[in-house]
N, C-alpha and C positions, 0 to 999 in steps of 0.2 A: 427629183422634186418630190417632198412629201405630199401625202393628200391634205395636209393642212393647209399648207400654203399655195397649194391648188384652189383650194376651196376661196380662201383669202383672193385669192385671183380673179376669181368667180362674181364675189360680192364686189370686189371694187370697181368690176366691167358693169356689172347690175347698176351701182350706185351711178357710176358718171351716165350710164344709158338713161337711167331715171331724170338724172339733174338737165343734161343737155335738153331732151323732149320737155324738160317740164318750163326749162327757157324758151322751147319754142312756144309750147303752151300761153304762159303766160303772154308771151308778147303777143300772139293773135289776139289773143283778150283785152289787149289794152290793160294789163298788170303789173305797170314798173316796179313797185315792191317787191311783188310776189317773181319776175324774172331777178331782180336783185339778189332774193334771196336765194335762187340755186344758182345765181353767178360765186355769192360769196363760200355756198357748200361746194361746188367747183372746186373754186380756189384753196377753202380749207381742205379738201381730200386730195389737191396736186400738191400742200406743204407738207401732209401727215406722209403721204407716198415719199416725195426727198427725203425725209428725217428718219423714216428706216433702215437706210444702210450707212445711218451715223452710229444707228443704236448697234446694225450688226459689228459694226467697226469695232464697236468698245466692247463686244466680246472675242472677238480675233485673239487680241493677247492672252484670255483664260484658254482659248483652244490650242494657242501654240504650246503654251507653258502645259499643258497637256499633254502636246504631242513630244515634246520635250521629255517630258516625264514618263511616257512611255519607252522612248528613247532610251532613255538611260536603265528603265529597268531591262530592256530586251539585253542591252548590253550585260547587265548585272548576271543576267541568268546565263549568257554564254558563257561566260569566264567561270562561276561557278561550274556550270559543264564540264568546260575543261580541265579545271582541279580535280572535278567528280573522275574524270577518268584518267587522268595522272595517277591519283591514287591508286585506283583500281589497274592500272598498268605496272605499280610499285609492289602492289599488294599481288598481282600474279606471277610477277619476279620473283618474289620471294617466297613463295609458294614452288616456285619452279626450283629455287635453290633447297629451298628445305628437302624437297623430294629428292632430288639430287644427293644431297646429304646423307640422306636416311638410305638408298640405293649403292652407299659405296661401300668397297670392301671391309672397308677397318669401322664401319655403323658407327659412321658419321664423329669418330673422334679424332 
């Protein structure tokens, strides 16, 4: 969990702690607007809370298509890899013949 959304955690405990006490408040007072009013912030901060992991939802696909794309370059870099050292096993062969070559009796013709 980031400290962001710790913090976020933090506020939304604050806010419904505030709203609830402030309903009990009011109704001691004989304040049915003012209790109204932190029923309906209540309610408006349990809709904002659901609708968040609609919004995370609709970034999932950027994340996968991400992971996706990482994917395929890990891939990309293996192979190349392995070309890299194909070569380089091509290129020591023939290095190993040349010497060979140049080491035989009749110099290499």
């Amino acid at each position: 969990m980031t400290g962001r959304s710790r913090l976020w955690q933090v506020a939304a405990a604050v806010f419904v702690l505030i709203n609830v006490a402030g309903v009990g408040w009011a109704i001691a007072n004989r304040e049915p607007a003012h209790a109204a009013a932190h029923v309906g912030l209540l309610f408006g901060g349990f809709l904002a809370w659901r609708l968040v992991p609609w919004a995370r939802m609709r970034e999932l696909p950027r994340t996968q298509q991400a992971d996706e794309r990482v994917e395929y370059l890990q891939q990309s870099v293996d192979a190349m890899a392995l070309e890299v050292e194909r070569i380089g096993e091509a290129q020591r062969y023939s290095d190993k013949l040349r010497v060979a070559r140049s080491e035989s009796p009749d110099g290499g013709r």
